[in-house]
PDB file as gemmi writes it, atoms N, CA and C in Angstrom:
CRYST1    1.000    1.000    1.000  90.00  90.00  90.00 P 1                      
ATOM      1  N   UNK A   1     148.739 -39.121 100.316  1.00  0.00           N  
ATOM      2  CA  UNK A   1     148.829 -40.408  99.665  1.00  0.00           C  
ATOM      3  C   UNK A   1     147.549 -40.682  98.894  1.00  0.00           C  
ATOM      4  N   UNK A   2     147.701 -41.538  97.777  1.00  0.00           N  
ATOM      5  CA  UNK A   2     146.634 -41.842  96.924  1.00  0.00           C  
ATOM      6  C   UNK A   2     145.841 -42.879  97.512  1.00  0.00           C  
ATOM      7  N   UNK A   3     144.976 -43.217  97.098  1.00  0.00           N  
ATOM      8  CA  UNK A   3     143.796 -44.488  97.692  1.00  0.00           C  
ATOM      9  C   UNK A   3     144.168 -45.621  96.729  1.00  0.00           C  
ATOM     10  N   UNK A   4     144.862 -46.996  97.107  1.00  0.00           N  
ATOM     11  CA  UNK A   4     144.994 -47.827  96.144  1.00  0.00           C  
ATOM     12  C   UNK A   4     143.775 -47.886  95.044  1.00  0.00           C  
ATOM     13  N   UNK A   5     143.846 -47.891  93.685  1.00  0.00           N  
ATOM     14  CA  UNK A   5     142.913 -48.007  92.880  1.00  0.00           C  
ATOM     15  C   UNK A   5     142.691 -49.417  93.049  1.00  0.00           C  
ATOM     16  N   UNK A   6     143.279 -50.862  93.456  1.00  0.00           N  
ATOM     17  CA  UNK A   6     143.003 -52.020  93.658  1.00  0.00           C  
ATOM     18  C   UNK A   6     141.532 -52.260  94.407  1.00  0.00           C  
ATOM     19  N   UNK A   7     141.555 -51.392  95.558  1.00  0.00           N  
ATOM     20  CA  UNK A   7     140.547 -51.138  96.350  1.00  0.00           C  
ATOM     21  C   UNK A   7     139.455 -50.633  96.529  1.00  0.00           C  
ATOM     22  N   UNK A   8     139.181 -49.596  95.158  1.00  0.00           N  
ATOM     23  CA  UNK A   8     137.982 -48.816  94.814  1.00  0.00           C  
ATOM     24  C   UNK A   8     136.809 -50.000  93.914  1.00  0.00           C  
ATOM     25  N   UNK A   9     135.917 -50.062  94.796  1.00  0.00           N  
ATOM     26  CA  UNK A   9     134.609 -50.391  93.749  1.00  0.00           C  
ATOM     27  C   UNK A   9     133.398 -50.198  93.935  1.00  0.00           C  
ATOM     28  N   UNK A  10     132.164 -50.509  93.368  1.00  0.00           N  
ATOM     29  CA  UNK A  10     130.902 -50.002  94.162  1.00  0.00           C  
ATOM     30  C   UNK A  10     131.114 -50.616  95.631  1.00  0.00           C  
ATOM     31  N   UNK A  11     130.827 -52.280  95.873  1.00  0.00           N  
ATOM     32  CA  UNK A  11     130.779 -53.096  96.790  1.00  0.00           C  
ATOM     33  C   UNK A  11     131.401 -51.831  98.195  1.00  0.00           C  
ATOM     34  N   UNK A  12     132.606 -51.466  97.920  1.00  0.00           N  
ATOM     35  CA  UNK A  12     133.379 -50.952  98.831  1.00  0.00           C  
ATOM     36  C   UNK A  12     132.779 -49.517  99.386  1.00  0.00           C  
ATOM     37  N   UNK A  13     132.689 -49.127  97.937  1.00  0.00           N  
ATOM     38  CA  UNK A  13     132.117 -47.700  97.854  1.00  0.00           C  
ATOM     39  C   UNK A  13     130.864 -47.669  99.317  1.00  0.00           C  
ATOM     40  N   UNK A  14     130.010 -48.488  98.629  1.00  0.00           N  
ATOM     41  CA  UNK A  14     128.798 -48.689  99.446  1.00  0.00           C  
ATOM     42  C   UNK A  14     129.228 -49.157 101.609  1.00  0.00           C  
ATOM     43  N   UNK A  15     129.784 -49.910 101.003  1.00  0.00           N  
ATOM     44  CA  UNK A  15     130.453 -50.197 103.018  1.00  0.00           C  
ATOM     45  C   UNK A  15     131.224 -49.061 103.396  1.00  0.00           C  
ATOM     46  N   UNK A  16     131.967 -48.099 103.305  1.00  0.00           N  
ATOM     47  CA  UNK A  16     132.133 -47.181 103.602  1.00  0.00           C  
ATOM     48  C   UNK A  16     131.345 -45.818 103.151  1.00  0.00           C  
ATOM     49  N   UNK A  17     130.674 -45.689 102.728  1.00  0.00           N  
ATOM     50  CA  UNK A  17     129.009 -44.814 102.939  1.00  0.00           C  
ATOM     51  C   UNK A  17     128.233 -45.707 104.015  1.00  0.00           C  
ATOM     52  N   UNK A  18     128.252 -46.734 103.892  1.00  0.00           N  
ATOM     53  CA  UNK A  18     127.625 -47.383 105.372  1.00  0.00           C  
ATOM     54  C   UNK A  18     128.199 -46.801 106.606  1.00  0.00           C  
ATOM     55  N   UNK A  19     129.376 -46.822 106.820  1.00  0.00           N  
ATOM     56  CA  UNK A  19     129.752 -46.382 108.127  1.00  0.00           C  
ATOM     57  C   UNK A  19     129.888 -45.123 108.272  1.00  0.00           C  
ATOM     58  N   UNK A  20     129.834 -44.141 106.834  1.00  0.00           N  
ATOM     59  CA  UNK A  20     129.789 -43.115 107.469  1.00  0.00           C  
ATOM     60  C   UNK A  20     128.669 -42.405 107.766  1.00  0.00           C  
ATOM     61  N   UNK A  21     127.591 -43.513 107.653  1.00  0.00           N  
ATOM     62  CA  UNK A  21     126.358 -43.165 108.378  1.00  0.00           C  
ATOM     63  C   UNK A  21     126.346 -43.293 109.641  1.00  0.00           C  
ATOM     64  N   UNK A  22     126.863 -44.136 110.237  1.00  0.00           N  
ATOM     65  CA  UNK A  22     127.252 -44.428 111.634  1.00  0.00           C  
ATOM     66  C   UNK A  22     126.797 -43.759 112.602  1.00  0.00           C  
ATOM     67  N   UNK A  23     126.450 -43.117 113.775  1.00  0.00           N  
ATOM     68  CA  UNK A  23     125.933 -41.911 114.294  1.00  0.00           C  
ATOM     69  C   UNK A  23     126.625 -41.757 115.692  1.00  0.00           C  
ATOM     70  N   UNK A  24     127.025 -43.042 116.308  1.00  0.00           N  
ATOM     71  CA  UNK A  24     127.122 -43.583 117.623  1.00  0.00           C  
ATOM     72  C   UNK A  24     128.105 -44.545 118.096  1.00  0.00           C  
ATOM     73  N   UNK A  25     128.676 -44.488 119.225  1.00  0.00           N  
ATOM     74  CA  UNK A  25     129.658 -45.858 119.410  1.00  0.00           C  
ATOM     75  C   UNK A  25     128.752 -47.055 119.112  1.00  0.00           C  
ATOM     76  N   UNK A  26     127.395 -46.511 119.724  1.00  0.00           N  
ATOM     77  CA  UNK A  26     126.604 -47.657 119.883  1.00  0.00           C  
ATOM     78  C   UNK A  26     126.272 -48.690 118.601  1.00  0.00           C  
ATOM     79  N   UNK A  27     125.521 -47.364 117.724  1.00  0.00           N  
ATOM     80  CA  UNK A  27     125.376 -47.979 116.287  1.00  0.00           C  
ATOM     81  C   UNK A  27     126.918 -48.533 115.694  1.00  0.00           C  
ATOM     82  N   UNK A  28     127.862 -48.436 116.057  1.00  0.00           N  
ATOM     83  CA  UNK A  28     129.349 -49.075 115.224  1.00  0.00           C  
ATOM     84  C   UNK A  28     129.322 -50.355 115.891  1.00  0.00           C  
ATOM     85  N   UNK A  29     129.063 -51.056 117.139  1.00  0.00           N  
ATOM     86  CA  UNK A  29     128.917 -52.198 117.776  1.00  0.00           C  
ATOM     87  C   UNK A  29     127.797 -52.586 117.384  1.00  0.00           C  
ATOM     88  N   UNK A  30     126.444 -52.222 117.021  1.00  0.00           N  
ATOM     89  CA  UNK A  30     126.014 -53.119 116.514  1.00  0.00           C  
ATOM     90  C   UNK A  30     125.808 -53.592 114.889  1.00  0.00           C  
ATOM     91  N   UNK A  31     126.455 -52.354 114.037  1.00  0.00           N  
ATOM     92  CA  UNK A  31     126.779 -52.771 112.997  1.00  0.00           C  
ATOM     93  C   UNK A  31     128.020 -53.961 112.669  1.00  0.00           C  
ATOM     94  N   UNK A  32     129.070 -53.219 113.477  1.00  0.00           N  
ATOM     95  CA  UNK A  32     130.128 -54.434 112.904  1.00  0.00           C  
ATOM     96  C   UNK A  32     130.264 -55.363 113.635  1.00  0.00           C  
ATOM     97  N   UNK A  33     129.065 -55.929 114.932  1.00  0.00           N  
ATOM     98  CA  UNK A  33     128.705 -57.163 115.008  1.00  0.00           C  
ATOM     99  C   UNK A  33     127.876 -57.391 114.123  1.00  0.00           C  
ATOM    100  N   UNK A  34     127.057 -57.097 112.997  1.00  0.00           N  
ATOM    101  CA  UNK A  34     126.510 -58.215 112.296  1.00  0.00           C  
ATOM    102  C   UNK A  34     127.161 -58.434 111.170  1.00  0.00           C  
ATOM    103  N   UNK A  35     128.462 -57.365 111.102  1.00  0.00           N  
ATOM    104  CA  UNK A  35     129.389 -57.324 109.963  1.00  0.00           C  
ATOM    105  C   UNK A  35     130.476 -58.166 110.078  1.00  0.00           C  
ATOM    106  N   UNK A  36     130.728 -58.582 111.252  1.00  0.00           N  
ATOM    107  CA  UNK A  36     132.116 -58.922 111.036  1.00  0.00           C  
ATOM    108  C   UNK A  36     132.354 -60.297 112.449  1.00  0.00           C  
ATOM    109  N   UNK A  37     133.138 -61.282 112.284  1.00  0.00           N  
ATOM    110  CA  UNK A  37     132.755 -62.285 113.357  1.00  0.00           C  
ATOM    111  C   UNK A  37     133.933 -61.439 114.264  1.00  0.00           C  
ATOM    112  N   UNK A  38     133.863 -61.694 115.651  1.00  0.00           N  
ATOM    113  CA  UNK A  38     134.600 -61.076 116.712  1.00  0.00           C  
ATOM    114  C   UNK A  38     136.240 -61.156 116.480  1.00  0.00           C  
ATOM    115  N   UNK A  39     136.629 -62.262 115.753  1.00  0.00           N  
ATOM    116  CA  UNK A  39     138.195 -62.432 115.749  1.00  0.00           C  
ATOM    117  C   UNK A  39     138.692 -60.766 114.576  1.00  0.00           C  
ATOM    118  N   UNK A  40     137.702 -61.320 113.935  1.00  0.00           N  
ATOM    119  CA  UNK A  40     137.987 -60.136 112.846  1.00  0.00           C  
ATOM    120  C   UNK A  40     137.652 -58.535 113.575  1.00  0.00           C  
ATOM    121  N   UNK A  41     136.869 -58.104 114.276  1.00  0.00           N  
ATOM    122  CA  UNK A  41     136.728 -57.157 114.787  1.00  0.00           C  
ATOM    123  C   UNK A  41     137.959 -56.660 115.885  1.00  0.00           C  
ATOM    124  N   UNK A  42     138.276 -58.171 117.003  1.00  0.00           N  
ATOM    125  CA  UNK A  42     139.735 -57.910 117.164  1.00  0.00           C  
ATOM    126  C   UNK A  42     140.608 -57.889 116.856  1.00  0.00           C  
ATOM    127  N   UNK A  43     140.887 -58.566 115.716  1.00  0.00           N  
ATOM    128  CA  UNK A  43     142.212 -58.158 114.715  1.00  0.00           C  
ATOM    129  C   UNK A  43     142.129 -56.105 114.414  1.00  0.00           C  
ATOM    130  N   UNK A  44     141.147 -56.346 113.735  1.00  0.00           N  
ATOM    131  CA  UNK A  44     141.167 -54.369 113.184  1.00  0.00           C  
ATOM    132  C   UNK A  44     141.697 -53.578 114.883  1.00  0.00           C  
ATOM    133  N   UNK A  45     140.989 -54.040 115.960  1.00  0.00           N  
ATOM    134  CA  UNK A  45     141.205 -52.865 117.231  1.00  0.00           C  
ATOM    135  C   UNK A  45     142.457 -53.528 117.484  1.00  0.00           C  
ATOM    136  N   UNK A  46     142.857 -54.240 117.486  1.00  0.00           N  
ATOM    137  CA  UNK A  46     144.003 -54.683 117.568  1.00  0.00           C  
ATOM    138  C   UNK A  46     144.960 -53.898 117.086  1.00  0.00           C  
ATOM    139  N   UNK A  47     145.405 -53.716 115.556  1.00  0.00           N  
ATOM    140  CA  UNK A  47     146.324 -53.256 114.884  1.00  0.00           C  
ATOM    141  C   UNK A  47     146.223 -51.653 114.878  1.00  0.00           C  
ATOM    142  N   UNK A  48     145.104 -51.401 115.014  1.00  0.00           N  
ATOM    143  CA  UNK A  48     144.722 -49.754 115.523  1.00  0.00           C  
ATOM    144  C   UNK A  48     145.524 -49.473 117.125  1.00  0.00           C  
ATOM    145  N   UNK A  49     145.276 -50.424 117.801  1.00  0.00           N  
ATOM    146  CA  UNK A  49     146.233 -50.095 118.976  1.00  0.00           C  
ATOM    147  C   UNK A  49     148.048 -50.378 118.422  1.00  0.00           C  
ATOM    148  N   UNK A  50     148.158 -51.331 117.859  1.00  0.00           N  
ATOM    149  CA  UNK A  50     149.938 -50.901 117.968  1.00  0.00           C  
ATOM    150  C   UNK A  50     150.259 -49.862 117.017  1.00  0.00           C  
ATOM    151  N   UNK A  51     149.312 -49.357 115.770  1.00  0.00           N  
ATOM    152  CA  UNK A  51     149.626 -48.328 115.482  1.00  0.00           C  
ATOM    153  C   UNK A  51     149.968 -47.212 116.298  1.00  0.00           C  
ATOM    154  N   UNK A  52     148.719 -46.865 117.384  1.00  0.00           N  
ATOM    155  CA  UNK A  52     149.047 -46.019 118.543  1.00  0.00           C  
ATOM    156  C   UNK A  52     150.128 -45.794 119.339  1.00  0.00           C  
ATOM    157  N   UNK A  53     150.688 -47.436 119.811  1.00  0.00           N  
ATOM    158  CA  UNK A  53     151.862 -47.255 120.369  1.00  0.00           C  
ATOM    159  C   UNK A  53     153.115 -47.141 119.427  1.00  0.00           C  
ATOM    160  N   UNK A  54     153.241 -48.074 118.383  1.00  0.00           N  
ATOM    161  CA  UNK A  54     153.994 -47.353 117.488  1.00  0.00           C  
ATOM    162  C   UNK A  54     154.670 -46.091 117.487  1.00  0.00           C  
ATOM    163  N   UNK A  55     153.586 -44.737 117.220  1.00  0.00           N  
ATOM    164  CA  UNK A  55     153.861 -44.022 117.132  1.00  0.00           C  
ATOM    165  C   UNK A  55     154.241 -43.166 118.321  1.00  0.00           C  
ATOM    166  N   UNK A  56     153.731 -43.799 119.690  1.00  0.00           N  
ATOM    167  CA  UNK A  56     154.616 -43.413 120.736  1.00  0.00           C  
ATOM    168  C   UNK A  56     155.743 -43.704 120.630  1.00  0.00           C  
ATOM    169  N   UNK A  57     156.234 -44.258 120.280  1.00  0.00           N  
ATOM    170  CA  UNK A  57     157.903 -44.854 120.279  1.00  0.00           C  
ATOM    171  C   UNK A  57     157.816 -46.109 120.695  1.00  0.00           C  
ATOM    172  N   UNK A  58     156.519 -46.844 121.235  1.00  0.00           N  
ATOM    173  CA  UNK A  58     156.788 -48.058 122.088  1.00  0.00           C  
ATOM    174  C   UNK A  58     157.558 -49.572 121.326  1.00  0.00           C  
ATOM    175  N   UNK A  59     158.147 -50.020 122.120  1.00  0.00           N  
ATOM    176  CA  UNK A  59     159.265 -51.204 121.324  1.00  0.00           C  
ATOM    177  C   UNK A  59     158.683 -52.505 121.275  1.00  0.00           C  
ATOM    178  N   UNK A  60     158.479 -53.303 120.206  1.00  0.00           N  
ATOM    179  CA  UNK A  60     157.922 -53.981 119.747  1.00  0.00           C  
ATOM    180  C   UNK A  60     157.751 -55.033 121.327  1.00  0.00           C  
ATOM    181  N   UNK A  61     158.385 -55.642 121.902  1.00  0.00           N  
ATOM    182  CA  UNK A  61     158.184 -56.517 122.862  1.00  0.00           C  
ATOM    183  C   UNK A  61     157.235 -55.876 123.792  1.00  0.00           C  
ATOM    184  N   UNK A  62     156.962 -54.761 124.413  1.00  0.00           N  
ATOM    185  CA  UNK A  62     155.809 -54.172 124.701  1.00  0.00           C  
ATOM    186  C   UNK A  62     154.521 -54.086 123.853  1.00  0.00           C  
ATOM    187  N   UNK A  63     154.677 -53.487 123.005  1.00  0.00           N  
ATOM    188  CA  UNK A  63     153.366 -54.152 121.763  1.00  0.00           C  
ATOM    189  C   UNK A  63     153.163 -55.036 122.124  1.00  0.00           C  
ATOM    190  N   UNK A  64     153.627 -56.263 121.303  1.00  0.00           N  
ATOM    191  CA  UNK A  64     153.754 -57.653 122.109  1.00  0.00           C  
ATOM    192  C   UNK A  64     152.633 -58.317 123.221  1.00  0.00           C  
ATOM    193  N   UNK A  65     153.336 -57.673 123.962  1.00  0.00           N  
ATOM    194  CA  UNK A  65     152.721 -58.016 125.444  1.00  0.00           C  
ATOM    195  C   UNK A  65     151.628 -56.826 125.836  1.00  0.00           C  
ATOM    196  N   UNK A  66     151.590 -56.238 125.177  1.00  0.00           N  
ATOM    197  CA  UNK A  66     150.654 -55.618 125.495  1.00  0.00           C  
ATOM    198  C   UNK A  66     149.377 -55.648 124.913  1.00  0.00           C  
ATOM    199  N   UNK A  67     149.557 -55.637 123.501  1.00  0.00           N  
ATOM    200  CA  UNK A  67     148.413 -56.256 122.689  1.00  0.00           C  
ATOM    201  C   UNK A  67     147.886 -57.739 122.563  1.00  0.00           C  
ATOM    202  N   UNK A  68     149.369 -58.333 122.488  1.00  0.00           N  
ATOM    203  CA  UNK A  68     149.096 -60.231 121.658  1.00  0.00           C  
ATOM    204  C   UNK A  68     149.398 -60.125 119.812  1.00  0.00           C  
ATOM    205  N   UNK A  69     149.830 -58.780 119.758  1.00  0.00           N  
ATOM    206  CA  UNK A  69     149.824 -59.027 118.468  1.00  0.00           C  
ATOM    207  C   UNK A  69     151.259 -59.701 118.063  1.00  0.00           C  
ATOM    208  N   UNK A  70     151.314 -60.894 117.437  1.00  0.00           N  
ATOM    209  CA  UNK A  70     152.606 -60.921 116.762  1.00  0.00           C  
ATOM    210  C   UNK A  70     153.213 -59.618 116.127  1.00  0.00           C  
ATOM    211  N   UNK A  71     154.431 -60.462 116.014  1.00  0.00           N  
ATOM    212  CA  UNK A  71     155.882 -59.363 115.319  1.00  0.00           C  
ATOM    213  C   UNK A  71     155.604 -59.152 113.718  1.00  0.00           C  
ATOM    214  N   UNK A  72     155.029 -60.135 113.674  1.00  0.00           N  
ATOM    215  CA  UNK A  72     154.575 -60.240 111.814  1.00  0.00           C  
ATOM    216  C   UNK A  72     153.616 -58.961 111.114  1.00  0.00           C  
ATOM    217  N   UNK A  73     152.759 -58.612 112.649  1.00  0.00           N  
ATOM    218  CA  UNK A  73     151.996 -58.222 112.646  1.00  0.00           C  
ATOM    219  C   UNK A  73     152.458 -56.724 112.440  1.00  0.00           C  
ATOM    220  N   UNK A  74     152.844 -56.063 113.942  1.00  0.00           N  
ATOM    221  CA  UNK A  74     153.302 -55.088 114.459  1.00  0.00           C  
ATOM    222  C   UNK A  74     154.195 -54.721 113.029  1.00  0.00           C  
ATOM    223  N   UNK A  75     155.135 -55.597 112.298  1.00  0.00           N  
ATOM    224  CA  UNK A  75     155.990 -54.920 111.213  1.00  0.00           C  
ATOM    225  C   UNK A  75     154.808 -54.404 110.199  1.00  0.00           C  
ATOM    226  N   UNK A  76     154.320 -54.909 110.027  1.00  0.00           N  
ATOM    227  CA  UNK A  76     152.991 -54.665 109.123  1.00  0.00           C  
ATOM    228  C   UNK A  76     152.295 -53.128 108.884  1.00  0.00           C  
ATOM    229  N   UNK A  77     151.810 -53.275 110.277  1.00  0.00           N  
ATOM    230  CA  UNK A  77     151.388 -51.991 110.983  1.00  0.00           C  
ATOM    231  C   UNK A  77     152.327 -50.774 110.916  1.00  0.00           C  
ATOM    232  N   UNK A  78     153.905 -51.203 111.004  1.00  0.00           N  
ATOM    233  CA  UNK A  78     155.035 -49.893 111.046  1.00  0.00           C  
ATOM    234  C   UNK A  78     155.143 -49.653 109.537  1.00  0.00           C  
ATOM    235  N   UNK A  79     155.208 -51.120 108.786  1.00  0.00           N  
ATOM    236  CA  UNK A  79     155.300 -50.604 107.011  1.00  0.00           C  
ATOM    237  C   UNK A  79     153.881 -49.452 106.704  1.00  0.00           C  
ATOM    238  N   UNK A  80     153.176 -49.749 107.197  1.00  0.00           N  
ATOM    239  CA  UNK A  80     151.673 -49.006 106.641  1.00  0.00           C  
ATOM    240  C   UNK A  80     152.356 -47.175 107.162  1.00  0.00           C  
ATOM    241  N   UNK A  81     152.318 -47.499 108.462  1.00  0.00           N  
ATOM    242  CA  UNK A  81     152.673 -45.930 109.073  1.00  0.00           C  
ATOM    243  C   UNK A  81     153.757 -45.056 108.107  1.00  0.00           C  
ATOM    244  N   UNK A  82     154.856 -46.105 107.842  1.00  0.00           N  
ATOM    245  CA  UNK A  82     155.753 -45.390 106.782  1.00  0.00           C  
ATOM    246  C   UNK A  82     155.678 -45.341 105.563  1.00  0.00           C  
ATOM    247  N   UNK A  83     154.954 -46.114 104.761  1.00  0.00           N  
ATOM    248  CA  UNK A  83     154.540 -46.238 103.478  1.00  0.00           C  
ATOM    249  C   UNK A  83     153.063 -46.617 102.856  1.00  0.00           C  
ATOM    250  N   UNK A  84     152.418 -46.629 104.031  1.00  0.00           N  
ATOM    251  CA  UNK A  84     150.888 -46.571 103.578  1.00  0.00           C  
ATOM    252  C   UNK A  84     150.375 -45.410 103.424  1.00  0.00           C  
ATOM    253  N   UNK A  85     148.748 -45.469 102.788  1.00  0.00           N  
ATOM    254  CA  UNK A  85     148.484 -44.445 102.684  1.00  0.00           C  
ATOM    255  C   UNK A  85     147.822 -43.265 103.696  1.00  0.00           C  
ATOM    256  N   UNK A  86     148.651 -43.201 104.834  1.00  0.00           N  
ATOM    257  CA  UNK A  86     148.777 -42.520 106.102  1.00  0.00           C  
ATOM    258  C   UNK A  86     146.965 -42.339 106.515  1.00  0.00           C  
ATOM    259  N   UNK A  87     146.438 -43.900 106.130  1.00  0.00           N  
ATOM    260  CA  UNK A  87     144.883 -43.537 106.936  1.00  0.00           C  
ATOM    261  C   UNK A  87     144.809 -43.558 108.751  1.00  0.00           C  
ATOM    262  N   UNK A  88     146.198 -44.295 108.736  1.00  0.00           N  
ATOM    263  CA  UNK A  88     146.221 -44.494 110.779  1.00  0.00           C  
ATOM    264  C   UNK A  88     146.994 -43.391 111.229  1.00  0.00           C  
ATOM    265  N   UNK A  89     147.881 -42.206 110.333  1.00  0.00           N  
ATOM    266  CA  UNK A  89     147.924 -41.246 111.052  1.00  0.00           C  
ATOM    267  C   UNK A  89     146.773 -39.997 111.000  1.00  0.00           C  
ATOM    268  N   UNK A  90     145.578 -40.201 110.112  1.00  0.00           N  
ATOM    269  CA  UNK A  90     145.107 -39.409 109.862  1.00  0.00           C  
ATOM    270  C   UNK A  90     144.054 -39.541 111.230  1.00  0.00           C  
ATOM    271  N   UNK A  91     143.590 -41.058 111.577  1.00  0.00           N  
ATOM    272  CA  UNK A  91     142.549 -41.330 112.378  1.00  0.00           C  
ATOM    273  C   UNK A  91     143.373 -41.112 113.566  1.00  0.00           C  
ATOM    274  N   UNK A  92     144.301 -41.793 113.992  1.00  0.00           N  
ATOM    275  CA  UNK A  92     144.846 -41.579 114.868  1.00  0.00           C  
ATOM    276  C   UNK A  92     145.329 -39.835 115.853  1.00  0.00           C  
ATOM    277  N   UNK A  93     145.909 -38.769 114.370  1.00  0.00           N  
ATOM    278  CA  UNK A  93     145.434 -37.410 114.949  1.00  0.00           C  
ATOM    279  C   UNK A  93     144.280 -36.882 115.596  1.00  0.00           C  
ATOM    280  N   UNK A  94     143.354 -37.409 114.627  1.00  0.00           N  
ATOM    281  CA  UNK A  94     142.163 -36.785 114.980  1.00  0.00           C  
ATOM    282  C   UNK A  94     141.666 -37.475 116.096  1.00  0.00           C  
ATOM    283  N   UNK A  95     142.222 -38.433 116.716  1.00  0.00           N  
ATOM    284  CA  UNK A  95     141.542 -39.030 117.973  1.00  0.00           C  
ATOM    285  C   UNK A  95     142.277 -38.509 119.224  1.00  0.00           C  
ATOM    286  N   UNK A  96     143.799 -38.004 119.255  1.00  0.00           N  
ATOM    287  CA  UNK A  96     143.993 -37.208 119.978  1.00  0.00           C  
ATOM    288  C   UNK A  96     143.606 -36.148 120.804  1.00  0.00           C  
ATOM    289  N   UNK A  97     143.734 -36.055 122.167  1.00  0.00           N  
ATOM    290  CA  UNK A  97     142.796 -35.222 122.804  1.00  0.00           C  
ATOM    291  C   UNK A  97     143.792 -33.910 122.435  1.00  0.00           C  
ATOM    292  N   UNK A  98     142.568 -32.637 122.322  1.00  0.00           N  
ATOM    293  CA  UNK A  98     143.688 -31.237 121.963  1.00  0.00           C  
ATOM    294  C   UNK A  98     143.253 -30.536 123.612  1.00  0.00           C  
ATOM    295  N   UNK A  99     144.212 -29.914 123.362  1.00  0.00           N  
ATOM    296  CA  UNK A  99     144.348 -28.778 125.078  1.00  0.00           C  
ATOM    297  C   UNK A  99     143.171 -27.321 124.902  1.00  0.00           C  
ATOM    298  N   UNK A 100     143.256 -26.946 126.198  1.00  0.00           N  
ATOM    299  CA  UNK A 100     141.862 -25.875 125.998  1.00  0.00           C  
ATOM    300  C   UNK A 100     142.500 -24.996 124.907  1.00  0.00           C  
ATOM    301  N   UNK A 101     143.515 -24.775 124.839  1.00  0.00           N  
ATOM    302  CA  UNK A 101     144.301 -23.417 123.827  1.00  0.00           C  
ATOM    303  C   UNK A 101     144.200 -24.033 122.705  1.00  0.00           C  
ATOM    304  N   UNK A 102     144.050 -25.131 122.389  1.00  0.00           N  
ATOM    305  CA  UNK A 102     143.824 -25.755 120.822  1.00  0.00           C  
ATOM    306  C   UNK A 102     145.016 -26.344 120.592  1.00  0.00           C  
ATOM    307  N   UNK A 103     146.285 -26.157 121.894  1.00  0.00           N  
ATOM    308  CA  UNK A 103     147.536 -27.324 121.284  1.00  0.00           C  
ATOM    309  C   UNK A 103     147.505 -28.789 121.324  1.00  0.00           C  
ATOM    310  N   UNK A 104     148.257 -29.491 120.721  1.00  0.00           N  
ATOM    311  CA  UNK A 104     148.413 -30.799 121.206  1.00  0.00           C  
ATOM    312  C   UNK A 104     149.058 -31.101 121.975  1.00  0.00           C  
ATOM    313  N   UNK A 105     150.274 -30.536 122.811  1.00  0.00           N  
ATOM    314  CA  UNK A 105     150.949 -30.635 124.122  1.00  0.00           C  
ATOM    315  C   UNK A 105     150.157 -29.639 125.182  1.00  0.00           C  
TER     316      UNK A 105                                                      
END                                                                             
C-alpha cells in the first residue's frame, strides 16, 4: 500500500525520524509523555490492541469489553486492517513471537 500523500510533510517527516531514534521502551514513555496527553496515548494503545484481537478473530463484544473501545471505534480499526495502508499488519507481524525453527506456529 501507498503512504497517503495527505500525510507527508516536513512537520511529520521530522516526528517520525524522532521516533525512529527511539532506543528503548523507556525512551518511548518518556518521549510520548511529553508528546502526547495520556487520553491520547490511550486511545493509540488502545486501537493497537483491537487491531490485535481483530485479527485473532475476536468478536466485537469482547473487544468491547475487553478494551472499552467503542463499536465506532473497533469498525474503524477493521476498515484500516482491510483497506488501510496495512501499517497494523506490518507492526503487528513483526511483534509476533517466532518459534526456535523460525516458524510462526
Amino acid at each position: 500500500m501507498s503512504v497517503n500523500q495527505r500525510l507527508v510533510n516536513p512537520l511529520t517527516d521530522q516526528l517520525f525520524e524522532a521516533i525512529l531514534h527511539l532506543k528503548s521502551r523507556e525512551e518511548c514513555y518518556e518521549f510520548f509523555e511529553d508528546l502526547c496527553t495520556i487520553n491520547e496515548l490511550r486511545d493509540m494503545s488502545q486501537r493497537l490492541e483491537v487491531a490485535r484481537m481483530l485479527r485473532n478473530g475476536e468478536k466485537y463484544d469482547k473487544i468491547e469489553g475487553t478494551t472499552g473501545a467503542s463499536t465506532a471505534t473497533i469498525s474503524r480499526v477493521k476498515r484500516c486492517l482491510k483497506f488501510g495502508a496495512d501499517g497494523y499488519t506490518k507492526v503487528l507481524d513483526r511483534m509476533e513471537p517466532k518459534h526456535e525453527d523460525g516458524s510462526d506456529e
